[in-house]
C-alpha positions in Angstrom: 41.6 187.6 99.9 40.7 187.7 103.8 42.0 185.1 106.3 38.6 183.7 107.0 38.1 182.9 102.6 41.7 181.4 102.8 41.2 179.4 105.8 37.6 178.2 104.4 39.4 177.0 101.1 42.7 175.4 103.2 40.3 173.8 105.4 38.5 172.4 102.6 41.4 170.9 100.0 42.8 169.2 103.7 39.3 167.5 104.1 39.5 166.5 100.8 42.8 164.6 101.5 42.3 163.2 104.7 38.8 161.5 103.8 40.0 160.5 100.4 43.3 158.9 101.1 43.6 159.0 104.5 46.2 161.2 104.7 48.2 164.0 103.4 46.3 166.3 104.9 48.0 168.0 107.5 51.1 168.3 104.9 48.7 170.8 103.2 47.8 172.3 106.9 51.1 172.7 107.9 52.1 174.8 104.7 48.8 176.7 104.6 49.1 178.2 107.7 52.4 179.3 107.8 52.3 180.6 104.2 49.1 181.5 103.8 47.7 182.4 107.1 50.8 184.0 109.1 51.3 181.3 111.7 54.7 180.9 113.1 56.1 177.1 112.4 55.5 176.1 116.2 52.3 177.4 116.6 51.1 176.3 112.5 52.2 172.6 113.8 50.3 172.9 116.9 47.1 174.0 115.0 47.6 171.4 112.5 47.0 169.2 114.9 43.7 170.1 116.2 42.1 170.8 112.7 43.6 167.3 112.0 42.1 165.4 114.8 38.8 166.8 114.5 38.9 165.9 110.6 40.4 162.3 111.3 37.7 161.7 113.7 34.9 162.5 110.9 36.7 161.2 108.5 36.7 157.6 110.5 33.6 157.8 111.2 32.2 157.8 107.6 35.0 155.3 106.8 34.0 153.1 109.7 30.2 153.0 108.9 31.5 151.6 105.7 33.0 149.0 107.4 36.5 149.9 106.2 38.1 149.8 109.5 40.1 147.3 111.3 39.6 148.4 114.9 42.4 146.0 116.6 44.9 146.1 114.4 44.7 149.9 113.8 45.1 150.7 117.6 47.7 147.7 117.9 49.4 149.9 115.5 48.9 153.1 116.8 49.7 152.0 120.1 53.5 151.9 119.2 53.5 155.1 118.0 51.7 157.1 120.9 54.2 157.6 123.6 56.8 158.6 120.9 54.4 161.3 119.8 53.9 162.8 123.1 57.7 163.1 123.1 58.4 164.4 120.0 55.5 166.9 120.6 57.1 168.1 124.1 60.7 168.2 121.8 58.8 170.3 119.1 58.2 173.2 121.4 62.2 174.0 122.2 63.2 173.7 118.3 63.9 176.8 116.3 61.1 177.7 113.6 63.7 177.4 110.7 64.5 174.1 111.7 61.2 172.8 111.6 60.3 174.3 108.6 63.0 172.5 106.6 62.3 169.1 108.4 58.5 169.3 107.4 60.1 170.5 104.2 61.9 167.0 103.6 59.0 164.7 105.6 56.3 166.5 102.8 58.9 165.5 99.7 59.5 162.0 101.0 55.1 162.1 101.5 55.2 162.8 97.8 57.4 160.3 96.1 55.5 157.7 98.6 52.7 158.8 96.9 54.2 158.9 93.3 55.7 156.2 92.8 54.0 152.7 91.7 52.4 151.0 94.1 53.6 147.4 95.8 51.1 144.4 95.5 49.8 143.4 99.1 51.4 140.4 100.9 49.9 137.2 100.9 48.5 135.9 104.1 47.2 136.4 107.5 47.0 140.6 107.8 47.3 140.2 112.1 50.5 138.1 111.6 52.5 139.8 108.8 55.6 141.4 109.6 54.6 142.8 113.6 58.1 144.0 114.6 58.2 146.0 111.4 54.9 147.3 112.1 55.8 148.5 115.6 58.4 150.6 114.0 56.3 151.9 111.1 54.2 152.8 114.0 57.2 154.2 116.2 58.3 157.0 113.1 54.7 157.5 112.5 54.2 158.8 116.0 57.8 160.7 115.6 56.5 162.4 112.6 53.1 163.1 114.4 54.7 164.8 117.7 57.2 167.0 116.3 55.9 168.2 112.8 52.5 168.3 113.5 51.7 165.3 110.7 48.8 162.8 110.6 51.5 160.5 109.3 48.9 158.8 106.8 51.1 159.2 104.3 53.1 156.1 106.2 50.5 154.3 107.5 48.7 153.5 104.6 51.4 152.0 102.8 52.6 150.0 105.8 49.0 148.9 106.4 48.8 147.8 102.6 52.3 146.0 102.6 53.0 145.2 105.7 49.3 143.8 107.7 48.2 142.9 103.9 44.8 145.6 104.2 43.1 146.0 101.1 43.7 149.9 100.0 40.1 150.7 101.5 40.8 148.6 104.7 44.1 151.1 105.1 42.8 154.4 104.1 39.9 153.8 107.3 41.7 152.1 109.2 44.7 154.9 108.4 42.6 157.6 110.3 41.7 155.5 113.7 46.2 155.7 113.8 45.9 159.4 112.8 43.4 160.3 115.5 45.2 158.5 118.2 48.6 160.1 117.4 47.5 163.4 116.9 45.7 163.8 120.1 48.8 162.0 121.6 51.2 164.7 119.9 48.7 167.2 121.2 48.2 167.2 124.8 51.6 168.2 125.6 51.7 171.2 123.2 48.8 172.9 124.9 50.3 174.1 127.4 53.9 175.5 125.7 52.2 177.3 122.4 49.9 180.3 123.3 48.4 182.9 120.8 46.0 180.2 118.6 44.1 182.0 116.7 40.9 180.3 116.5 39.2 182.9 114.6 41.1 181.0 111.7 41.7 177.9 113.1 37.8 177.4 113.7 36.6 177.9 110.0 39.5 175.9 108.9 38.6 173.0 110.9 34.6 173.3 110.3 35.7 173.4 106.2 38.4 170.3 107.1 35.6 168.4 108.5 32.7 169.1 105.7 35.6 168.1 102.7 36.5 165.1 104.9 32.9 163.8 104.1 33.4 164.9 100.7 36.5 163.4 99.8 35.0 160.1 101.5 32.5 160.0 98.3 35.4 161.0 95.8 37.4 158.3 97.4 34.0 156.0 96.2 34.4 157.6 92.4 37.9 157.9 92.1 40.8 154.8 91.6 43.2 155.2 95.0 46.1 155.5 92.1 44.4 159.2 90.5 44.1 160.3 93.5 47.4 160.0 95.1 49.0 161.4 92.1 47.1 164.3 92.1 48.0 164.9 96.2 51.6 163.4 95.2 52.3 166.9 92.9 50.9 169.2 94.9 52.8 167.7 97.9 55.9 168.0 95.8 55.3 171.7 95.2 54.8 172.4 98.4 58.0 170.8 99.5 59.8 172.5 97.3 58.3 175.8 97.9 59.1 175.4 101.9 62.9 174.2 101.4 63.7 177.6 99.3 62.1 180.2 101.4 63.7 178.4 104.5 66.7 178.1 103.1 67.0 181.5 101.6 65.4 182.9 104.4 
């Protein structure tokens, strides 16, 4: 199978996450690229990244015409988390491949039992006055994960938004990729310079298939119950994980 069919298919199955649940999908990029595709760990992050923001932003904007996004609280949120991501995205660049590998390895596990387990009922109350401190540091480890793995980090702020601002699970999956774009872009910019070699002749296709299935999995999002469709993503992110701790390990 040729890089450009893989990359069309990647592409599409990470749109399909990102617009459906918003998130998950750059812990399918990440894997994809490296596996699949032949990137190197440093550079597979870095691309993640860009197909991720361009997808997020598509992604929000089908959300947001929806009205399923909260505009202030999502970049009250995703403020916290923005200068940690441009560290951790400066850090990424000096760590060894292996040791990436089996940190994304651990992040994508943790992703999937997030994702498996029951959900929590929402709080009661006001949504702009549950809980801020805790959402600042939410936000903080979101913008960690963003900047050195190369992760949306929707697989956090979802649940936070749900539990800790009290969003209805439509409110958070929107509102999820307004936090997604900002730290990704954040986690970006200082990678651009320190990673050379993209190869956009795969990264280009896998980004215009990313964007296409974000609009997709908008509509599935719109047939399917939140719960189906985080288990489905919750396997396959356990796979994954799996699959990345052994061959870095045994490696």
């Amino acid at each position: 199978m040729t890089a450009l069919i893989l990359a069309l298919l990647a592409g599409a199955v990470v749109g399909l996450a990102l617009g459906s649940l918003g998130g998950g999908g750059s812990m399918l990029a990440v894997p994809a690229l490296i596996y699949l595709l032949g990137f190197s760990p440093a550079v597979a992050t870095t691309a993640s990244l860009l197909i991720v923001s361009a997808t997020s932003v598509t992604g929000l904007m089908a959300h947001a015409r929806a009205g399923r996004v909260r505009w202030r609280s999502g970049l009250l949120f995703a403020a916290a988390g923005l200068p940690v991501a441009a560290l951790f995205g400066l850090l990424s660049t000096k760590l060894p491949g292996a040791l990436l590998t089996v940190a994304f390895a651990l992040l994508a596990g943790f992703a999937a039992w997030r994702m498996l387990r029951p959900a929590k009922p929402a709080a009661d109350g006001p949504a702009e006055a549950a809980g801020p401190g805790r959402a600042a540091a939410v936000g903080g480890a979101l913008g960690g994960a963003t900047g050195l793995l190369g992760v949306g980090g929707g697989f956090l702020a979802v649940p936070a938004l749900v539990s800790v601002l009290a969003f209805s699970m439509a409110e958070a999956v929107g509102t999820s990729l307004l936090v997604i774009t900002a730290n990704s872009f954040a986690a970006l910019v200082p990678r651009l310079g320190a990673v050379h070699g993209l190869d956009w002749a795969v990264i280009a296709p896998f980004t215009a298939a990313a964007v296409l299935g974000a609009w997709d999995g908008k509509r599935l999002a719109d047939k399917l119950s939140g719960p189906t469709l985080q288990r489905v993503f919750g396997v396959v992110l356990l796979v994954v994980a799996a699959l990345m701790l052994v061959s870095a390990l045994v490696a």
